[in-house]
C-alpha positions as CSV (number, residue, x, y, z in Angstrom):
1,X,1.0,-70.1,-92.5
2,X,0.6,-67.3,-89.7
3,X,2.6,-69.0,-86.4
4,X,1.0,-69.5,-83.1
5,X,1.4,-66.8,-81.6
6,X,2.2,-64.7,-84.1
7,X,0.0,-60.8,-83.8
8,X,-2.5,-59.7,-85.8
9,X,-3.7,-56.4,-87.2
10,X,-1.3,-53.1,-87.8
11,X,0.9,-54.0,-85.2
12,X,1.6,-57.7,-86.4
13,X,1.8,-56.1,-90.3
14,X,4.6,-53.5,-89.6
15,X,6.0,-55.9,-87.1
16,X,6.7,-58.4,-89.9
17,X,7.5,-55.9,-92.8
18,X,10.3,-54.6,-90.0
19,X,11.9,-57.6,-89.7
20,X,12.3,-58.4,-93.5
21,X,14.0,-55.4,-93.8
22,X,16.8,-56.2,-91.3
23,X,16.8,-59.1,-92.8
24,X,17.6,-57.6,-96.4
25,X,20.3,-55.2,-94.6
26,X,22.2,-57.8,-93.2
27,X,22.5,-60.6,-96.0
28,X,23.6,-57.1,-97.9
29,X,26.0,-56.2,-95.3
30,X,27.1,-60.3,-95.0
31,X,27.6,-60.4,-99.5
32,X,29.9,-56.8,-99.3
33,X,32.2,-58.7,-96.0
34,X,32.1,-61.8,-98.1
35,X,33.4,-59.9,-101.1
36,X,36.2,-58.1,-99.4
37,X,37.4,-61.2,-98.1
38,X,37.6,-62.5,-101.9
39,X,39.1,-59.7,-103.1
40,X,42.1,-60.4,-100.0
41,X,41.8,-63.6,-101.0
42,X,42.5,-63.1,-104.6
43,X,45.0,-60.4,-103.9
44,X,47.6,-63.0,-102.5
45,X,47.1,-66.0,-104.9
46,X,47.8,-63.1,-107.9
47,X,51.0,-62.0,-106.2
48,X,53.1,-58.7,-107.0
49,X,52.6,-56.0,-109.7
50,X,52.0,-52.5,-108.0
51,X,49.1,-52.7,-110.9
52,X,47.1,-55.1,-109.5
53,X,47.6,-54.0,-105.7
54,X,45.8,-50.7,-106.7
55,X,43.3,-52.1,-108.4
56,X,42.4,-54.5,-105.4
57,X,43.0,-51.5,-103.3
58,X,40.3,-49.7,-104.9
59,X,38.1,-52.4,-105.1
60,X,38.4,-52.9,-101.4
61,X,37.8,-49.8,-100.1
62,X,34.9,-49.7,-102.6
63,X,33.5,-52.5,-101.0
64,X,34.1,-51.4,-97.7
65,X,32.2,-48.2,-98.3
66,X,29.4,-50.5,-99.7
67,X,29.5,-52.1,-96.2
68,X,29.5,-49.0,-94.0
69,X,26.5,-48.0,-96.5
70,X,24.7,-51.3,-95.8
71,X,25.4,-51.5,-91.9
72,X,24.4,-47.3,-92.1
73,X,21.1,-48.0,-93.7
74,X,20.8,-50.9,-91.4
75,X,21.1,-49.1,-88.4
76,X,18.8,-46.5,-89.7
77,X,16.3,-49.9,-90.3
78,X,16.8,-50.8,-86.6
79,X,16.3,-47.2,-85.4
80,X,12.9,-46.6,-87.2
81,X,11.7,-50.4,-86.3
82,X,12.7,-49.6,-82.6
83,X,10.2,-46.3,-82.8
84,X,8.0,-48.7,-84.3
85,X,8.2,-51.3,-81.6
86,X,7.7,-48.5,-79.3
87,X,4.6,-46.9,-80.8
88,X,3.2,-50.4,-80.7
89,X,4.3,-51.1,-77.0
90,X,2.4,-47.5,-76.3
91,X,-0.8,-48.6,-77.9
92,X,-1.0,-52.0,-76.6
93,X,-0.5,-50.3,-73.2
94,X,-3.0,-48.4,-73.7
95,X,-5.5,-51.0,-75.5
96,X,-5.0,-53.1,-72.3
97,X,-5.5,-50.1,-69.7
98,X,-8.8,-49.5,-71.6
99,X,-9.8,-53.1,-71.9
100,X,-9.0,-52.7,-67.6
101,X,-11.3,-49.9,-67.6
102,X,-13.9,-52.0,-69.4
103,X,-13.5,-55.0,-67.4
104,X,-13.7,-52.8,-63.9
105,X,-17.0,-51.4,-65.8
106,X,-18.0,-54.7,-66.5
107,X,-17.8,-55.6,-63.2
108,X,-19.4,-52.6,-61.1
109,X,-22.5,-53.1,-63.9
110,X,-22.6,-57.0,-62.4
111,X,-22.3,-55.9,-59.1
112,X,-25.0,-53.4,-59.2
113,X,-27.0,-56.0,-61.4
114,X,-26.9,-58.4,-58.7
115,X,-27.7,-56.0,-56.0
116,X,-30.9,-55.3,-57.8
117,X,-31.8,-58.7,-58.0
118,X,-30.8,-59.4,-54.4
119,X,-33.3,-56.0,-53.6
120,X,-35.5,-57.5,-55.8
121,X,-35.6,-60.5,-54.5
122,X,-35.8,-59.1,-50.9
123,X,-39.4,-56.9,-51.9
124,X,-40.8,-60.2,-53.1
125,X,-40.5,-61.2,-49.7
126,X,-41.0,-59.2,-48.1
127,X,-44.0,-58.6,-50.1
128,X,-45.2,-62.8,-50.1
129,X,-44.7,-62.6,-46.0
130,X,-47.1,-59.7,-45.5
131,X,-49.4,-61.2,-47.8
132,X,-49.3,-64.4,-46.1
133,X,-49.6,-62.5,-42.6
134,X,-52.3,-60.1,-43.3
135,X,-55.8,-60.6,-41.9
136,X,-57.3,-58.9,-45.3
137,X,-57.7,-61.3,-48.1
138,X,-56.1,-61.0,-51.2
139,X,-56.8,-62.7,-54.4
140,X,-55.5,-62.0,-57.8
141,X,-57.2,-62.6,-61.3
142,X,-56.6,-62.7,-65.1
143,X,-58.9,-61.0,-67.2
144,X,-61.3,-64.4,-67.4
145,X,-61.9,-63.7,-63.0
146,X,-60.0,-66.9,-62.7
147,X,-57.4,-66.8,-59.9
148,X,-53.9,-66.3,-60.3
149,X,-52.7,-66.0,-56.6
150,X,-54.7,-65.7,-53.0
151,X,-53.2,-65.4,-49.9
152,X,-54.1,-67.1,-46.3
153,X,-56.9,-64.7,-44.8
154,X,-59.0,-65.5,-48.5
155,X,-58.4,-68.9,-48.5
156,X,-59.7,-69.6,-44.8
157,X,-62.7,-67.5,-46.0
158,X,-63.6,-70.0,-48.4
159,X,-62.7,-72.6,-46.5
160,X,-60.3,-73.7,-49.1
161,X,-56.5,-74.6,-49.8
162,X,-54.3,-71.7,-51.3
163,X,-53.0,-73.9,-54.0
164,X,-56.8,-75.1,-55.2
165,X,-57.8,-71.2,-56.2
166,X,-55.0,-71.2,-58.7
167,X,-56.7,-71.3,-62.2
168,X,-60.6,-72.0,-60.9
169,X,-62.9,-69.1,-60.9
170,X,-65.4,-68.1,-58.2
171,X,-67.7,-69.9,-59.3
172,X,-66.0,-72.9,-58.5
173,X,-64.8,-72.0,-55.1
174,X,-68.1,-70.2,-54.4
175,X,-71.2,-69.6,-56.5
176,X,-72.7,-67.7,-53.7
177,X,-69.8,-65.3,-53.3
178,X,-69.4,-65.2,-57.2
179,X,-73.2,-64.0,-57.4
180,X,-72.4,-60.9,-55.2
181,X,-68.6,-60.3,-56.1
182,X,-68.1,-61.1,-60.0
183,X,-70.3,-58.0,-61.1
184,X,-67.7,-55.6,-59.7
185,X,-64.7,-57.4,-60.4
186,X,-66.4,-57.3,-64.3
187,X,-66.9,-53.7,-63.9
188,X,-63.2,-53.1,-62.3
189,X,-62.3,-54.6,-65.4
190,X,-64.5,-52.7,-68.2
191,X,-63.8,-49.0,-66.5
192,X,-60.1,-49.9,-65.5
193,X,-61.1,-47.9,-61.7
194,X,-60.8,-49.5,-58.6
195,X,-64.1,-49.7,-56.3
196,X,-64.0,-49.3,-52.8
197,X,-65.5,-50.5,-49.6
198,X,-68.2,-52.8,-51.0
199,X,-70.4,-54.3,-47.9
200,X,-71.7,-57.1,-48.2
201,X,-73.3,-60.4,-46.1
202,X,-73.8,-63.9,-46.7
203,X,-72.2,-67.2,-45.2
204,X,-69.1,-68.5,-46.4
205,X,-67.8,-71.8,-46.1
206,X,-65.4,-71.1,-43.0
207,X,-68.1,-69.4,-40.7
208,X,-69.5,-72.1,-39.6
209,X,-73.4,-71.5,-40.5
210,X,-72.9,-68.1,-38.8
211,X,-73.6,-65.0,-41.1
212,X,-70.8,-62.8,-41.5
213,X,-70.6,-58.7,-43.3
214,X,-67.6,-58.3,-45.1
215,X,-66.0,-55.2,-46.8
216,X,-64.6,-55.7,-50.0
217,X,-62.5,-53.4,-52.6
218,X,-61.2,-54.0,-56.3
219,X,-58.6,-52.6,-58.0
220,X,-56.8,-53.3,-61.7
221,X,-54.1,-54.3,-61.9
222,X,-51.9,-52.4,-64.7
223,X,-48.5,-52.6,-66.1
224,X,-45.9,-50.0,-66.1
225,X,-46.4,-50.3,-69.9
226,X,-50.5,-49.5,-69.8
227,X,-51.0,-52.7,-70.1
228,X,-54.0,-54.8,-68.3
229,X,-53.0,-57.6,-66.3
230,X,-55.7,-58.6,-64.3
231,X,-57.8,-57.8,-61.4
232,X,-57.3,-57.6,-57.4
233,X,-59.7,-57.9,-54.5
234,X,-59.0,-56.9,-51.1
235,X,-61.5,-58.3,-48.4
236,X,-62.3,-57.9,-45.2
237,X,-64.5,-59.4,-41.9
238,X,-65.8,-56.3,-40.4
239,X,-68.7,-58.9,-38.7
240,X,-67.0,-57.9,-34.8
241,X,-67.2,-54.3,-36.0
242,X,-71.0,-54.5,-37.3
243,X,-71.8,-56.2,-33.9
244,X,-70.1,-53.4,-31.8
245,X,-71.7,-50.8,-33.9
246,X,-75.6,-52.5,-33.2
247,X,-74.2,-52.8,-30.0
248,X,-73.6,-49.2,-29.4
249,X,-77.0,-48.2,-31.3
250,X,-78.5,-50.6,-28.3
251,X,-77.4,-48.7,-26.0
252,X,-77.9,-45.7,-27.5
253,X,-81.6,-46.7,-28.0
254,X,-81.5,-47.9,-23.9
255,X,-80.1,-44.9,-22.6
256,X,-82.5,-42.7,-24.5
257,X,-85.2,-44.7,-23.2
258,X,-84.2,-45.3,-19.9
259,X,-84.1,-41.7,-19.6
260,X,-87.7,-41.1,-21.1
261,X,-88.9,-43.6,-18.7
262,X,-86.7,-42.3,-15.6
263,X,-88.7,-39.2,-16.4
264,X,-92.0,-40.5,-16.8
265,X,-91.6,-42.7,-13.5
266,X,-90.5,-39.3,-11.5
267,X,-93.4,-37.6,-12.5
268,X,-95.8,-40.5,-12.3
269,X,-94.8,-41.1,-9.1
270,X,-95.1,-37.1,-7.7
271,X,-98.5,-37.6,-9.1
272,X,-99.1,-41.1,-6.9
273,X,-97.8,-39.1,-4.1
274,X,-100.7,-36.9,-4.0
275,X,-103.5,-39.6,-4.8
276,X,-102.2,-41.3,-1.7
277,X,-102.0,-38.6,0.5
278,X,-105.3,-37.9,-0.6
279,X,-106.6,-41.7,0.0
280,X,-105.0,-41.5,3.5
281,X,-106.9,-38.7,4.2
282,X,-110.5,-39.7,2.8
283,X,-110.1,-43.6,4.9
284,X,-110.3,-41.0,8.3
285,X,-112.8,-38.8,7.4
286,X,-115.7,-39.9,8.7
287,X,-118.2,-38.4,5.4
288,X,-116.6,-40.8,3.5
289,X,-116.6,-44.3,5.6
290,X,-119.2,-45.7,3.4
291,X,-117.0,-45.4,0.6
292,X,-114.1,-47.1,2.7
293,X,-113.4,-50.4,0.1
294,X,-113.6,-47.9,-2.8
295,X,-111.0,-46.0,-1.3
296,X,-108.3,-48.8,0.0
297,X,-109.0,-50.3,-3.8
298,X,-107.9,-46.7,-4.6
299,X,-104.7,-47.2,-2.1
300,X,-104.1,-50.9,-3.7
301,X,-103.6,-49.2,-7.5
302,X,-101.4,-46.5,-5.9
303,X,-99.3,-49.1,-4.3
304,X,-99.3,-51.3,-7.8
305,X,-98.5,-48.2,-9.5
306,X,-95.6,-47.0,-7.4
307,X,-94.0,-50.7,-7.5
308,X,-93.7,-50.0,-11.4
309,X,-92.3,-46.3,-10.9
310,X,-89.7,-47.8,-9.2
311,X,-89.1,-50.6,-11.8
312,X,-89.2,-47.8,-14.3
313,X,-86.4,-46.0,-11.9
314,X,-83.9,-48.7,-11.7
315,X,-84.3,-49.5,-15.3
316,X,-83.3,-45.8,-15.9
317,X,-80.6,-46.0,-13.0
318,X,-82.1,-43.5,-11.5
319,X,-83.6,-45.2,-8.3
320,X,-81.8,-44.3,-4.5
321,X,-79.4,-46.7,-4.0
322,X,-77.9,-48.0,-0.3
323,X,-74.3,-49.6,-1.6
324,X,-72.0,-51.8,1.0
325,X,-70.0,-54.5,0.8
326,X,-71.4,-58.2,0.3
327,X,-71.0,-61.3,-0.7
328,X,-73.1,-62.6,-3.8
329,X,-73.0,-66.0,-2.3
330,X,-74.8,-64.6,1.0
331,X,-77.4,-62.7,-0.9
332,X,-78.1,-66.1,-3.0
333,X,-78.6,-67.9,0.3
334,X,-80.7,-65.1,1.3
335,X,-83.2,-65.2,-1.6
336,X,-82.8,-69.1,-2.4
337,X,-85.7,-70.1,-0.3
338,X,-88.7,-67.7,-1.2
339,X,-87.5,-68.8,-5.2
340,X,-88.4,-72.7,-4.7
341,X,-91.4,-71.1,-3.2
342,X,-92.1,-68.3,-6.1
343,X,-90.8,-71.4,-8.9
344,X,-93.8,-73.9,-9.5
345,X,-93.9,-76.7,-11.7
346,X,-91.7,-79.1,-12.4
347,X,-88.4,-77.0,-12.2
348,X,-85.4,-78.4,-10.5
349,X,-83.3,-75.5,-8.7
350,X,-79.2,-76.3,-8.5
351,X,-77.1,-73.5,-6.3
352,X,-73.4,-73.6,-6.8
353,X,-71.8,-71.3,-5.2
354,X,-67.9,-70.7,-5.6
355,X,-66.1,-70.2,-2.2
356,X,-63.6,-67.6,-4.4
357,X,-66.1,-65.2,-5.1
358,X,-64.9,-61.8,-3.9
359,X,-67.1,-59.4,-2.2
360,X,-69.2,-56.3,-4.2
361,X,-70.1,-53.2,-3.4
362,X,-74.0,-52.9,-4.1
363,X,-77.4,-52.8,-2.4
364,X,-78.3,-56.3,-1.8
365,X,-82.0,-55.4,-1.6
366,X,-81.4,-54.4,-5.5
367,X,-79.2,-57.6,-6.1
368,X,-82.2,-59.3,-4.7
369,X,-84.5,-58.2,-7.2
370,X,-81.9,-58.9,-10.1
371,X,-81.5,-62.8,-9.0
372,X,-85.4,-63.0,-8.4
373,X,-86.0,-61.7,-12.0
374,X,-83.4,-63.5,-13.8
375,X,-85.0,-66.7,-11.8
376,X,-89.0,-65.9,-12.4
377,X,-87.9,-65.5,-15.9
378,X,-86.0,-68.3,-16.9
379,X,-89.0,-70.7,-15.1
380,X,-91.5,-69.2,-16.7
381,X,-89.4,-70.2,-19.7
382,X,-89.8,-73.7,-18.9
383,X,-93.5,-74.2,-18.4
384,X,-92.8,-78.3,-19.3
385,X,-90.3,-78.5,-16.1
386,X,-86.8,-78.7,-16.9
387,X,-83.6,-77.3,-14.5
388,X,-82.4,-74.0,-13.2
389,X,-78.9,-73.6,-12.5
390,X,-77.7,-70.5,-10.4
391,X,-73.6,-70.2,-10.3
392,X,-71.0,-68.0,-8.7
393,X,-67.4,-67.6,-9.3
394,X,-65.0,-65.0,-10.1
395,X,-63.1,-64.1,-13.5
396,X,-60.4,-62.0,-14.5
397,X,-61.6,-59.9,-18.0
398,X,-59.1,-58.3,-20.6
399,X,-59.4,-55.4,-22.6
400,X,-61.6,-57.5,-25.0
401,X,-64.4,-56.7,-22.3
402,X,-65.0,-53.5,-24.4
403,X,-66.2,-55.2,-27.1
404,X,-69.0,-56.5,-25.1
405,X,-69.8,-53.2,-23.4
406,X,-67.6,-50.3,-23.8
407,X,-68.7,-48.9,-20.3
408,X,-66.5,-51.9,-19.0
409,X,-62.8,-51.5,-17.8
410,X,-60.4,-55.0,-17.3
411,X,-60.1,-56.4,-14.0
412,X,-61.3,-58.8,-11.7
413,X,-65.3,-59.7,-11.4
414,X,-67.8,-61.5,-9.4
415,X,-70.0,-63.5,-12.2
416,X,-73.4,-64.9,-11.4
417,X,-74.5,-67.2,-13.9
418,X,-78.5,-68.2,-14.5
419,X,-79.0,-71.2,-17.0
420,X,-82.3,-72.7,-17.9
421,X,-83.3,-75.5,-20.0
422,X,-86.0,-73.4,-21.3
423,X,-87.4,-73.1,-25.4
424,X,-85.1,-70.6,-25.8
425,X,-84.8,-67.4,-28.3
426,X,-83.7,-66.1,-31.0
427,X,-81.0,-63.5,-32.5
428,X,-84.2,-61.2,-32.5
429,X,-85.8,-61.6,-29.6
430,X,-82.1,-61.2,-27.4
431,X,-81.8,-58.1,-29.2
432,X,-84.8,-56.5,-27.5
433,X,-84.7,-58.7,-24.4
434,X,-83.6,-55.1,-21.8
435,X,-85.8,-53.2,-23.6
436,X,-89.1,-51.7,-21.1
437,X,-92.1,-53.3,-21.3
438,X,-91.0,-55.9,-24.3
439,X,-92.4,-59.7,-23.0
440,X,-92.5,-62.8,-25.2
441,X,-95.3,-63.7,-22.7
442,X,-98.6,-64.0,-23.7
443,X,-101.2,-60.8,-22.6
444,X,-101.9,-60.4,-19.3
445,X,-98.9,-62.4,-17.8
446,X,-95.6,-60.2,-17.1
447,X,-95.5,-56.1,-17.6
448,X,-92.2,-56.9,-19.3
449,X,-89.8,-55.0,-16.9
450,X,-88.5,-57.9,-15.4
451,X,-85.2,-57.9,-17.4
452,X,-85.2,-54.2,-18.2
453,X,-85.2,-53.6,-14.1
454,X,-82.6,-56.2,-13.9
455,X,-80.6,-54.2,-16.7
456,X,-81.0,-51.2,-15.2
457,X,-80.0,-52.3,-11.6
458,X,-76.3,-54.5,-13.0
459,X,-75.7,-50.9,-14.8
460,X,-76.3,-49.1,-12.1
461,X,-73.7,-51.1,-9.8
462,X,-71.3,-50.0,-12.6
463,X,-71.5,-53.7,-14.0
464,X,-72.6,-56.0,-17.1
465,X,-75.1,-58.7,-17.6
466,X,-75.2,-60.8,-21.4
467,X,-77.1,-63.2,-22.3
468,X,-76.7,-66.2,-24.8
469,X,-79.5,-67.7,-26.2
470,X,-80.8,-70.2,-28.9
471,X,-84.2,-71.5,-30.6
472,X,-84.7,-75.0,-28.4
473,X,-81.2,-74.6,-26.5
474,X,-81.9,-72.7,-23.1
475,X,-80.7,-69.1,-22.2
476,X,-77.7,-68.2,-20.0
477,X,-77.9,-64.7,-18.0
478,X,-74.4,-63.8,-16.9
479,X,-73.8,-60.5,-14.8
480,X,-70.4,-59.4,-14.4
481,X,-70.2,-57.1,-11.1
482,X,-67.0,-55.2,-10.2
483,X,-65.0,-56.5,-7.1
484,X,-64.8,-54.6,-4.0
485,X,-61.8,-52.2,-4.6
486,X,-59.0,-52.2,-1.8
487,X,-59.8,-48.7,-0.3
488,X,-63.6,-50.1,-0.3
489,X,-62.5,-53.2,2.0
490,X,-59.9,-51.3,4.2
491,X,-62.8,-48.9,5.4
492,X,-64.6,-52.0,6.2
């Protein structure tokens, strides 16, 4: 039975074979000793006879040379089993330094194993925070379109919980969106190529009954070994971008015609110029006194006419102007009185006027006409009765100002607010409210520059006026006019 710790292999084998040797050598070795000590033995219980001693002579020194053989040939054993032990000693040394070598191998492959799965580790999240952070929704699906992962920005888009996308399709988050986004996903699918910037509108469950325009990608999503996984979508609200772009067309639109109307008007009114001068000079000569009505009647429609020129002209900013300093709460004092004259009906007039409003650089005569406007035109959007509410105060705009008119720059404003309890309009009718000669009002009432003068007047002062309206829910006028600067007030 092999010992404990006994070795095994080659080195074990000759190890063992070595030591069987030694042993044979030295029970040889310990028989020839034990013989010569017979033969002594023997050699003085026989006694004398010069016979015998030289036969026991021989026999000892026979003996002996048997022993110096044995202890030779064990020596020799000892020698070649030392070399042996040492040859083994070498190659466990060197068994052991390469099982070191292994072990250091070993090691470095675990560390850089673990480093890769700490990296690893760190992409994932780095990429679940960015996903979770991005305002462009993400949603990922299997090859049936049903969900496998969406982040935040999706999820408040549908007005739904992360966790409840995971395994339902779009049909049951959506049908609406699955109408107008499964067909590409499907098609992402059968062609394996992404499609980009897909617009499209509707209203999803988070906007509230608003309609929102969203632009929407797919992509496949492939393994490294060809393999298709699935599908992605990439979404985004571009609704405040669509706004600023109809925006900008508006204004486009208004400049273009404010400056085909500024044109008209400056010719019109060269043209009015002369048929006046003309009138003027027929009223004194005496040929034509019996034709005296005809002729004021000719001076009236000159009059009439030169009163829309210059509507025409402030609309297209192109009317003189006389700027100074005022207060907006002064020239609402000024004007209150002739509007509970101009207003009829059953419309209550409320004034507040903030004591903080800051002072504006404009031509009150011009401010005058905007208030009077704004007033006339939220009455006559009331003909049941109902209240008019004229405000003041002052308000600090950000940089989000440009959205609302990039012509704008942030800073500190006078506001003057008109409300009405009126019918109200709609997202149709707001967008042509500043546009010349448009009227909701029925024919014959209103030449339908009212607002577009007003328009043209707040632009002209290097200021804003918005409007925010609804079917059956009254309209707000707001105009936004740039505070005095300090230079402007230390010249006063």
């Amino acid at each position: 039975m092999r010992r404990r710790n006994e070795p095994r292999g080659p080195a074990g084998q000759g190890r063992h074979e070595g030591t069987a040797e030694l042993q044979h050598a030295a029970w040889l070795s310990a028989a020839a000793l034990a013989a010569i000590a017979l033969t002594v033995a023997g050699t003085s219980l026989v006694g004398g006879g010069h016979r015998w001693h030289s036969l026991i002579a021989l026999v000892v020194c026979i003996e002996i040379a048997v022993v110096i053989g044995a202890i030779s040939g064990l020596t020799r054993k000892i020698m070649r089993h030392a070399r042996t032990l040492e040859e083994q000693r070498l190659l466990l040394e060197t068994q052991a330094s390469e099982l070191g070598n292994a072990a250091v191998e070993a090691e470095e492959a675990r560390a850089r194993a673990e480093g890769e799965m700490r990296q690893k580790a760190r992409v994932v999240a780095l990429l679940d925070a960015a996903l979770a952070t991005s305002p462009v929704g993400f949603g990922f699906f299997d090859p049936q379109l049903r969900f496998l992962r969406v982040n935040a920005a999706l999820a408040r888009i549908n007005n739904r919980a992360t966790e409840d996308h995971v395994g339902a399709t779009l049909s049951d988050i959506d049908p609406r969106l699955a109408a107008k986004l499964e067909p590409m996903l499907e098609r992402v699918l059968a062609t394996r190529k992404p499609i980009s910037n897909v617009e499209f509108g509707g209203i999803a469950p988070a906007a509230g009954g608003r309609p929102h325009r969203w632009l929407t990608s797919g992509f496949p999503i492939i393994t490294a070994d060809g393999d298709l996984f699935g599908v992605g979508i990439a979404v985004t609200d571009v609704t405040e971008f669509k706004q600023l772009e109809e925006q900008f067309l508006q204004a486009q639109k208004m400049e273009a015609v404010g400056r085909l109307a500024g044109g008209v008007a400056h010719d019109f009114n060269n043209l009015l110029t002369v048929i006046n001068s003309y009138a003027e000079l027929m009223l004194y000569d005496p040929e034509m006194s019996r034709a005296h009505m005809e002729v004021e009647e000719i001076r009236g429609a000159a009059a009439r006419a030169a009163k829309l020129t210059r509507q025409l002209l402030a609309f297209s900013r192109r009317q003189a102007m006389e700027p100074r300093l005022v207060s907006p709460n002064d020239v609402l004092r000024g004007v209150e009185t002739l509007l509970r004259r101009l207003v009829v009906g059953n419309v209550d007039i409320v004034t507040r006027l903030a004591v903080d409003t800051p002072l504006v650089r404009v031509d009150p005569g011009q401010l005058e006409q905007v208030l009077m406007n704004l007033a006339i035109n939220a009455a006559d959007a009331m003909p049941d009765g109902g209240s008019l509410r004229i405000e003041t105060a002052c308000s600090t705009l950000g940089e989000e100002v440009r959205r609302a008119d990039p012509d704008l720059v942030a800073g500190d404003y006078a506001v003057i607010r008109v409300t009405d309890t009126g019918h109200g309009m709609d997202a149709a009718t707001v967008a042509k409210i500043f546009e010349p000669f448009f009227t909701t009002k029925e024919s014959g009432r209103g030449t339908g520059l009212g607002l577009s003068t007003a328009y043209g007047i707040v632009k002209q002062f290097g200021g804003h006026i918005d409007v925010d309206s609804h079917p059956n829910a009254g309209t707000v006028f707001t105009v936004y006019l740039p505070t005095a600067t300090k230079g402007e007030l230390v010249e006063t």
